[in-house]
C-alpha positions, 0 to 999 in steps of 0.5 A, a space after each residue: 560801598 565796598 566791592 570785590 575788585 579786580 586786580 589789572 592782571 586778572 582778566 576782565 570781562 567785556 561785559 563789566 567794560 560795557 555796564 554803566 558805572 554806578 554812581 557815588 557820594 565820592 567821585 573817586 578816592 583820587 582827589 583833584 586840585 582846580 585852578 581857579 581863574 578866568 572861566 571858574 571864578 562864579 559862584 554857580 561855576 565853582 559850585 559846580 566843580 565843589 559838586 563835580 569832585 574838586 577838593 582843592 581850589 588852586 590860585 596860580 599867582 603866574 597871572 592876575 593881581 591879588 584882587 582879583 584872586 580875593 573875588 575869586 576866592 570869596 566866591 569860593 568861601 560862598 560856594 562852600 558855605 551853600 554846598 556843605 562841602 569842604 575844600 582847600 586852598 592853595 597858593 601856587 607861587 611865581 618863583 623864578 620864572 623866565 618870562 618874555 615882555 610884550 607890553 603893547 600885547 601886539 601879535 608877534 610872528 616868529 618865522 622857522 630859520 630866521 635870527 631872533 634876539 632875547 634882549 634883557 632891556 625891556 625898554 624895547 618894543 617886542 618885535 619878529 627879530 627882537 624879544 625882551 626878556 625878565 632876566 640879566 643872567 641870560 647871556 651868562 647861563 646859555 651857550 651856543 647849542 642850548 635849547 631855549 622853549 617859549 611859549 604860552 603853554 603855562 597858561 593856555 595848555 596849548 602848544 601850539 602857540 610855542 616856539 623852540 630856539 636854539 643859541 647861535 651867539 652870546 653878543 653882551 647882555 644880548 642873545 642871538 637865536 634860531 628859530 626853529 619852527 614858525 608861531 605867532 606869539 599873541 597876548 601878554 603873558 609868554 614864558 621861555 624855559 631853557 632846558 637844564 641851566 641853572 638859573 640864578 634868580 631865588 626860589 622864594 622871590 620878592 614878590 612871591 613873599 609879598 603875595 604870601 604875606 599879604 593875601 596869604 596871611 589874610 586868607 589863612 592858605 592851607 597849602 603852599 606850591 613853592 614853584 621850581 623847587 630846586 634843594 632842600 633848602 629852598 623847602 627850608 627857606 619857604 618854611 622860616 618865612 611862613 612861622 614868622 607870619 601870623 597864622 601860616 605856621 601850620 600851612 603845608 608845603 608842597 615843593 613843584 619839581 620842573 627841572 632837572 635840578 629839582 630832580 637831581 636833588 628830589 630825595 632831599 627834597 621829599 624828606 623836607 617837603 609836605 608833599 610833591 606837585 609833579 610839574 610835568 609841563 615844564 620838566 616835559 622840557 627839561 627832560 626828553 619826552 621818553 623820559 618823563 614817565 621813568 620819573 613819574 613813576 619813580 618820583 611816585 613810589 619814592 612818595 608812595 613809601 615815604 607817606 607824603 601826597 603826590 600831584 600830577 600835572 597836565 593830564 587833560 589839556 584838550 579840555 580846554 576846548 573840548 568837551 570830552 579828553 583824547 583817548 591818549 589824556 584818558 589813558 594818562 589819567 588812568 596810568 598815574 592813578 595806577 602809578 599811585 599818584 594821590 591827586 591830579 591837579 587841573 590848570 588850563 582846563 579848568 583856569 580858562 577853559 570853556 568846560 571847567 565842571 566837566 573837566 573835573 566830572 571826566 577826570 573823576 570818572 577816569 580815576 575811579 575806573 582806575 580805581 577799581 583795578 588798582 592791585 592794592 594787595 601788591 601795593 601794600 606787600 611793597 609798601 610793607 616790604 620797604 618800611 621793614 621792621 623799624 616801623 613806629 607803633 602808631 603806622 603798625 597799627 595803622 597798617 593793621 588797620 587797613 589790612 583788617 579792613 579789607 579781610 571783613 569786607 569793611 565798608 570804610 575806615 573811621 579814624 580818630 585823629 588831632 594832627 591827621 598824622 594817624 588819617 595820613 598813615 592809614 592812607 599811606 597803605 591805600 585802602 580800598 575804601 574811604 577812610 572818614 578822619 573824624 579831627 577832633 579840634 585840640 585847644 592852644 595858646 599863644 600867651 595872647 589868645 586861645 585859638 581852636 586847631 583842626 581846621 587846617 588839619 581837616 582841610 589840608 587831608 583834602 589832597 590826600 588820596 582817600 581820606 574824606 575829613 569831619 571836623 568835630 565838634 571840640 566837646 566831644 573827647 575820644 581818647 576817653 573810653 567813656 566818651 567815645 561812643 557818642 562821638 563814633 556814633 556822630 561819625 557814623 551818622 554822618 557815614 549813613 548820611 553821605 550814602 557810605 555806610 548801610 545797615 549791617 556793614 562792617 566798620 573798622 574804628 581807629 583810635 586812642 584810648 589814653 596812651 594806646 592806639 587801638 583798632 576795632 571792627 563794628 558790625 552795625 545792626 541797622 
């Protein structure tokens, strides 16, 4: 499994460019987040991207109601029960979105140089010079000058159905734009984004709450993407609701930076979040198009040091209608593997796309590529350099861990782990090899009943670069030195089965042993 790989700045050999890639049990270290929709809601369909790489399966509440969402869902419990892999679950939240009301779902052409008004009565028929709008606040947020963007991107990845207004007047409630380029507006679901407002809407919104509360809370949602994350406490805010709900008090957060506003205040944000989802559609509006890449590769890093899974956004768009990417898509998949991006998160592609499976077949062939070039020595000299000499016991064993790893050529790293704290630091230092986070389920209580941990922990690493989860079996203790043979042995067994371990490779062994954490290399006879 392991393979002496090149550094970006040495040169490559046009021969290696040429030779098929050769395939493995894992498509690629780099995990991929699936949006689950119209064209991917099949068992056979979502089998297929289970098989195709997709470890987490997305729920973009922007659209449908929560039946359809159950179906989809429960289509995804089957398909993991026949394919034997497991996947995560998360629920992406509406938040403050802006939205324009076209009830009669008639075409609506929007001519360039003509006067539009967004009009917050949505009692009116959406017309070529009138545009009802969600939003009472919007003659009070905008001025004459501000860029307003509307369009159907968010959920088609195409923007080629999207229009640029600029303010010309505020009249009351109404709001009087030029429009700058013609488009047709088609379909129901349009959404308008003015570029570096503040809107005064509540991250968490009423409707958002109610979704998580019913079809959350039935549905035990390992990961929540809070939308238009903006400040820290919003982070808080989500945090509070999801502990008084039965069963989601071990659910993660990952805060969706989309504007400006999220990224003046993401330092504050990172510290409280779970993780990051690198919105890029939408902060591609807030931001000028030259700027989007200096955040993501800043945002990166800031997560990279700070060990918390990042996500980007909008990678492969054309896939949609496409069977295979654009060179500037593939490139882009590439260069946020290198950035050091932990997932990428597909949405239109495959949400309602023809070619869902393929989509995350490509994307994974790509990050594995990339993959291979990574200069993991310079990442992990940075890595190092910036948590200096304060550094906990548990990550300096961790860090050691993956440093011996790769000096004896290990072929993975199997880690020993209740709450996938010590998986995450291992993975925080990017090693080049899988690491196999063997979580061992703990036994608690409520005062009620005695429950099992382990299912979220396995599930929610699912999104973390590298790391490929077993839930153990609860019998089996490892912090007893008795013990732990029986249960490596399970885990390697596992290994060989997956096609990861080989006769007389090296395997590098994280665990506990009583209070200690302990790192140890064993080379397998057969």
């Amino acid at each position: 499994m392991h393979s002496s790989n090149l550094r970006l700045e040495e040169p490559i050999r046009m021969a290696s460019i040429l030779e098929p890639s050769k395939p493995n049990f894992f498509p690629a270290m780099t995990k991929i987040v699936g949006t689950l929709g119209p064209k991917s809601r099949t068992v056979e369909i979502i089998s297929g991207c289970l098989n195709a790489g997709m470890s987490v399966a997305r729920f973009d509440f922007s659209w449908g109601d929560t039946e359809f969402h159950q179906e989809t869902l429960d289509n995804l419990k089957k398909a993991i029960k026949s394919m034997k892999k497991l996947c995560a679950v998360m629920l992406d939240t509406v938040g403050p979105e802006l939205q324009v009301v076209n009830k009669s779902e008639h075409p609506i052409s929007l001519q360039a140089d003509t006067m539009v008004v967004l009009t917050p009565d949505q009692d009116k028929e959406a017309s070529s010079n009138l545009l009802p709008i969600n939003f009472h606040g919007l003659s009070k947020a905008v001025k004459k000058g501000d860029t307003i963007f509307i369009g159907q991107y968010l959920f088609t990845g195409n923007e080629t159905t999207s229009v640029w207004l600029e303010v010309d007047e505020v009249k009351g409630e109404d709001v009087v734009c030029m429009i700058k380029n013609s488009a047709t507006l088609s379909g129901q679901l349009y959404t308008f984004h003015v570029s570096q407002i503040h809107i005064d809407l509540p991250t968490l919104t009423d409707k958002d709450k109610e979704v998580i509360r019913t079809w959350g809370v039935r549905n035990s949602i390992d990961i929540l993407s809070l939308s238009y994350t903006r400040h820290a406490e919003d982070i808080r805010h989500a945090r509070d609701y999801l502990s008084k709900l039965d069963g989601l008090d071990q659910t993660q957060i990952f805060a969706k930076i989309e504007n400006i506003e999220g990224l003046k205040h993401f330092d504050e944000i990172l510290q409280e979040a779970d993780g990051v989802i690198l919105s890029r559609g939408t902060l591609g509006i807030d931001l000028p198009s030259e700027k989007v890449f200096l955040f993501q590769k800043a945002a990166i890093y800031k997560c990279n040091v700070a060990g918390k899974p990042v996500v980007v956004t909008r990678v492969v768009d054309s896939m949609a209608d496409n069977l295979r990417p654009t060179r500037a898509e593939a490139t882009d998949v590439a260069n946020a593997v290198l950035d050091g991006c932990d997932a990428i998160l597909l949405g239109a592609e495959t949400l309602r796309g023809f070619y869902p499976v393929e989509s995350i077949s490509t994307v994974g062939r790509i990050c594995s590529e990339a993959e291979k070039v990574f200069n993991q020595d310079l990442y992990f000299k940075k890595t190092s350099k910036h948590v200096g000499e304060e550094i906990s016991h548990l990550e300096s064993i961790a860090s050691s861990a993956v440093r011996a790893a790769i000096v004896v050529k290990a072929s993975v790293i199997i880690c020993f782990t209740s709450s996938g704290r010590a998986a995450r630091l291992i993975a925080k230092y990017r090693p080049t090899m899988p690491i196999l986070s063997v979580v061992i389920p703990q036994l608690k209580t409520n005062q009620l009943r005695w429950t099992f941990t382990g299912a979220f922990e396995a599930r929610q690493s699912l999104i973390v670069k590298g790391i490929f989860p077993i839930l153990a079996d609860p019998r089996h203790p490892t912090e007893s030195a008795n013990t732990d043979e029986s249960v490596l042995k399970v885990a390697l067994d596992h290994g060989k089965a997956l096609g990861v371990i080989n006769p007389h490779d090296r395997v590098v062994v994280f665990q506990k042993v009583g209070d200690s954490s302990v790192v140890k290399i064993v080379e397998l006879d057969k």
